[in-house]
C-alpha positions in Angstrom: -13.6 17.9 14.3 -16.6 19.2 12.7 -15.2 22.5 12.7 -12.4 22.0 10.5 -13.3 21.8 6.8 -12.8 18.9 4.4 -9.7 20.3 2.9 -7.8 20.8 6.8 -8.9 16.7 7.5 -7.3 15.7 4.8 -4.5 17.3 5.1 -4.5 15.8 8.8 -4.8 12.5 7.3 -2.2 13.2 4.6 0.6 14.1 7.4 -0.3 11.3 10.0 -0.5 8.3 6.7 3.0 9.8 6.0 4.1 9.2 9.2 3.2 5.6 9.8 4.8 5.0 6.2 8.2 6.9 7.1 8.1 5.3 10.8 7.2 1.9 9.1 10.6 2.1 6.9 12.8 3.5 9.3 11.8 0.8 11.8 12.6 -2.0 8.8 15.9 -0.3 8.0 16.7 -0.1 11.2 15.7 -4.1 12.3 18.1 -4.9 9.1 21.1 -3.0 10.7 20.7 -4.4 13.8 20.5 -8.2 12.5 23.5 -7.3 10.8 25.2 -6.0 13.6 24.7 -9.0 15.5 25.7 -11.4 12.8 29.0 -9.1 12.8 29.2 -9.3 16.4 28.7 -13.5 16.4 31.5 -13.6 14.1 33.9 -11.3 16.5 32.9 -13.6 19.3 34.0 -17.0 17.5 37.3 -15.1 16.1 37.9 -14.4 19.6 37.2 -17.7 20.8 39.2 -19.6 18.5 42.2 -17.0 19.4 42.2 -17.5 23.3 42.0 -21.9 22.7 45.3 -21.5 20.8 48.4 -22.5 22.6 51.3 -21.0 23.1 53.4 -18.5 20.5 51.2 -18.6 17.5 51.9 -16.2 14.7 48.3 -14.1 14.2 48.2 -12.1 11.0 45.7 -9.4 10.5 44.9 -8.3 6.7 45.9 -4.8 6.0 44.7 -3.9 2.6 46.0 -6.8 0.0 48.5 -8.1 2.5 49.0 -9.4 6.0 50.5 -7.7 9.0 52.2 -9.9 12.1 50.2 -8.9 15.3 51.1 -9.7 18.7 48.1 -11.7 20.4 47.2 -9.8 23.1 47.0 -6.6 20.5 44.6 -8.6 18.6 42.7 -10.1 21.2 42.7 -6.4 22.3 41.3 -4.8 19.2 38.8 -7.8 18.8 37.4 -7.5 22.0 37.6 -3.5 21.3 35.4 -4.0 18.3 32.5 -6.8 19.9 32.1 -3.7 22.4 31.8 -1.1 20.0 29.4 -3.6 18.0 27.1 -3.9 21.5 27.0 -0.3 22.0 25.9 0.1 18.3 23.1 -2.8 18.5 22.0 -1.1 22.2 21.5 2.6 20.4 19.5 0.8 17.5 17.2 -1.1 19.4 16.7 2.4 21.5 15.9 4.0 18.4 13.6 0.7 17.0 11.8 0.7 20.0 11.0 4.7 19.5 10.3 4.4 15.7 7.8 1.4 16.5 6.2 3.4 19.5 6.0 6.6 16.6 4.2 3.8 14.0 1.8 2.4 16.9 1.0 6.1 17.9 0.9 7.1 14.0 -2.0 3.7 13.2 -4.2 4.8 16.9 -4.9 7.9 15.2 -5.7 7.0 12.3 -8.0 4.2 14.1 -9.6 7.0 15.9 -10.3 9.0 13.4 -12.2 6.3 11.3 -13.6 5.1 14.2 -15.0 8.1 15.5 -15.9 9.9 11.5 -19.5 10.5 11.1 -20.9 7.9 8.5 -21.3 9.5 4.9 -24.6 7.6 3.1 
Protein backbone atom coordinates (compact mmCIF):
# COMPACT_ATOMS: atom_id res chain seq x y z
CA UNK A 1 0.00 0.00 0.00
CA UNK A 2 2.80 2.26 0.03
CA UNK A 3 2.64 2.58 -3.60
CA UNK A 4 -0.57 4.17 -3.83
CA UNK A 5 -0.52 7.91 -2.99
CA UNK A 6 -2.40 9.68 -0.18
CA UNK A 7 -5.14 10.92 -2.48
CA UNK A 8 -5.91 6.99 -4.01
CA UNK A 9 -6.08 5.72 0.14
CA UNK A 10 -8.50 8.00 0.72
CA UNK A 11 -10.43 7.56 -1.70
CA UNK A 12 -10.24 3.63 -0.68
CA UNK A 13 -11.30 4.61 2.64
CA UNK A 14 -14.03 7.01 1.31
CA UNK A 15 -15.78 4.01 -0.75
CA UNK A 16 -15.34 1.17 1.93
CA UNK A 17 -16.77 3.84 5.10
CA UNK A 18 -19.72 4.26 2.49
CA UNK A 19 -20.30 0.95 2.30
CA UNK A 20 -20.50 -0.11 5.92
CA UNK A 21 -22.89 3.04 6.31
CA UNK A 22 -25.28 1.99 3.24
CA UNK A 23 -24.93 -1.87 4.34
CA UNK A 24 -25.51 -0.65 8.07
CA UNK A 25 -29.07 1.00 6.92
CA UNK A 26 -30.18 -1.47 4.54
CA UNK A 27 -29.64 -4.18 7.14
CA UNK A 28 -31.82 -1.86 9.76
CA UNK A 29 -34.48 -1.29 7.15
CA UNK A 30 -34.51 -4.49 6.30
CA UNK A 31 -34.76 -6.01 10.26
CA UNK A 32 -37.82 -3.41 10.53
CA UNK A 33 -39.68 -5.11 7.52
CA UNK A 34 -39.16 -8.27 8.70
CA UNK A 35 -40.50 -7.66 12.33
CA UNK A 36 -43.34 -6.24 10.68
CA UNK A 37 -43.86 -9.08 8.59
CA UNK A 38 -44.01 -11.32 11.38
CA UNK A 39 -46.28 -9.20 13.53
CA UNK A 40 -48.58 -9.38 10.15
CA UNK A 41 -48.14 -12.93 9.86
CA UNK A 42 -49.01 -13.54 14.05
CA UNK A 43 -52.15 -11.76 13.34
CA UNK A 44 -53.07 -14.06 10.15
CA UNK A 45 -52.40 -17.00 12.25
CA UNK A 46 -54.84 -15.96 15.22
CA UNK A 47 -57.54 -14.79 12.49
CA UNK A 48 -57.15 -18.21 11.28
CA UNK A 49 -57.35 -19.79 14.43
CA UNK A 50 -60.37 -18.18 15.71
CA UNK A 51 -62.08 -19.06 12.20
CA UNK A 52 -61.51 -22.95 12.26
CA UNK A 53 -62.86 -23.04 16.40
CA UNK A 54 -66.11 -21.66 15.06
CA UNK A 55 -68.96 -24.00 14.75
CA UNK A 56 -71.05 -24.74 12.24
CA UNK A 57 -72.68 -22.09 9.50
CA UNK A 58 -71.23 -18.85 10.64
CA UNK A 59 -71.63 -15.83 8.47
CA UNK A 60 -67.75 -14.38 7.81
CA UNK A 61 -67.66 -11.00 6.30
CA UNK A 62 -64.52 -9.64 4.76
CA UNK A 63 -64.20 -5.67 4.47
CA UNK A 64 -64.12 -4.51 0.90
CA UNK A 65 -63.37 -0.89 0.80
CA UNK A 66 -66.05 0.94 3.37
CA UNK A 67 -68.31 -2.06 3.40
CA UNK A 68 -68.49 -5.79 4.12
CA UNK A 69 -68.72 -8.64 1.70
CA UNK A 70 -70.35 -12.28 2.78
CA UNK A 71 -67.57 -14.90 2.20
CA UNK A 72 -68.00 -18.54 2.34
CA UNK A 73 -65.58 -20.00 5.02
CA UNK A 74 -63.56 -22.21 3.31
CA UNK A 75 -62.91 -19.13 0.71
CA UNK A 76 -61.67 -17.28 3.59
CA UNK A 77 -59.89 -19.72 5.43
CA UNK A 78 -58.40 -20.23 1.82
CA UNK A 79 -57.28 -16.68 1.14
CA UNK A 80 -56.00 -16.49 4.92
CA UNK A 81 -53.98 -19.35 4.75
CA UNK A 82 -52.98 -17.95 1.07
CA UNK A 83 -51.73 -14.85 2.60
CA UNK A 84 -49.65 -16.37 6.05
CA UNK A 85 -47.74 -18.26 3.05
CA UNK A 86 -47.10 -15.47 0.99
CA UNK A 87 -46.14 -13.55 4.38
CA UNK A 88 -43.41 -16.72 5.13
CA UNK A 89 -41.98 -16.60 1.80
CA UNK A 90 -41.59 -12.77 2.17
CA UNK A 91 -39.93 -12.99 5.79
CA UNK A 92 -37.63 -16.15 4.27
CA UNK A 93 -36.33 -13.67 1.19
CA UNK A 94 -35.64 -10.91 3.87
CA UNK A 95 -33.71 -12.72 6.22
CA UNK A 96 -31.75 -14.13 2.95
CA UNK A 97 -31.08 -10.73 1.99
CA UNK A 98 -30.31 -9.52 6.03
CA UNK A 99 -27.99 -12.21 6.40
CA UNK A 100 -26.11 -10.89 2.97
CA UNK A 101 -26.28 -7.12 3.95
CA UNK A 102 -24.79 -8.03 7.48
CA UNK A 103 -22.07 -10.36 5.94
CA UNK A 104 -21.45 -7.00 3.33
CA UNK A 105 -21.22 -4.63 6.79
CA UNK A 106 -18.85 -7.36 8.69
CA UNK A 107 -16.66 -7.65 5.39
CA UNK A 108 -16.99 -3.65 4.90
CA UNK A 109 -15.69 -2.96 9.17
CA UNK A 110 -12.52 -6.08 8.58
CA UNK A 111 -11.23 -3.82 6.15
CA UNK A 112 -11.36 -1.05 7.54
CA UNK A 113 -9.80 -2.92 10.75
CA UNK A 114 -6.98 -3.95 8.55
CA UNK A 115 -6.22 -1.08 7.17
CA UNK A 116 -5.76 0.81 10.54
CA UNK A 117 -4.29 -1.96 11.89
CA UNK A 118 -1.78 -2.52 9.45
CA UNK A 119 -1.11 1.72 8.57
CA UNK A 120 2.33 2.84 9.33
CA UNK A 121 2.22 5.15 12.51
CA UNK A 122 2.42 8.92 11.46
CA UNK A 123 4.49 10.84 14.58
Amino acid sequence: MATLSDDTLRKILVQIQQTAIQSQRALNVSKQQISAKERERRILQLTIEEITSLQGDVNLYKGVGKMFMMVPRPTMEGELKGEEKELTEDIKNLEKKSKYLEKQFNDAQAQLRDIFHNAPNQS
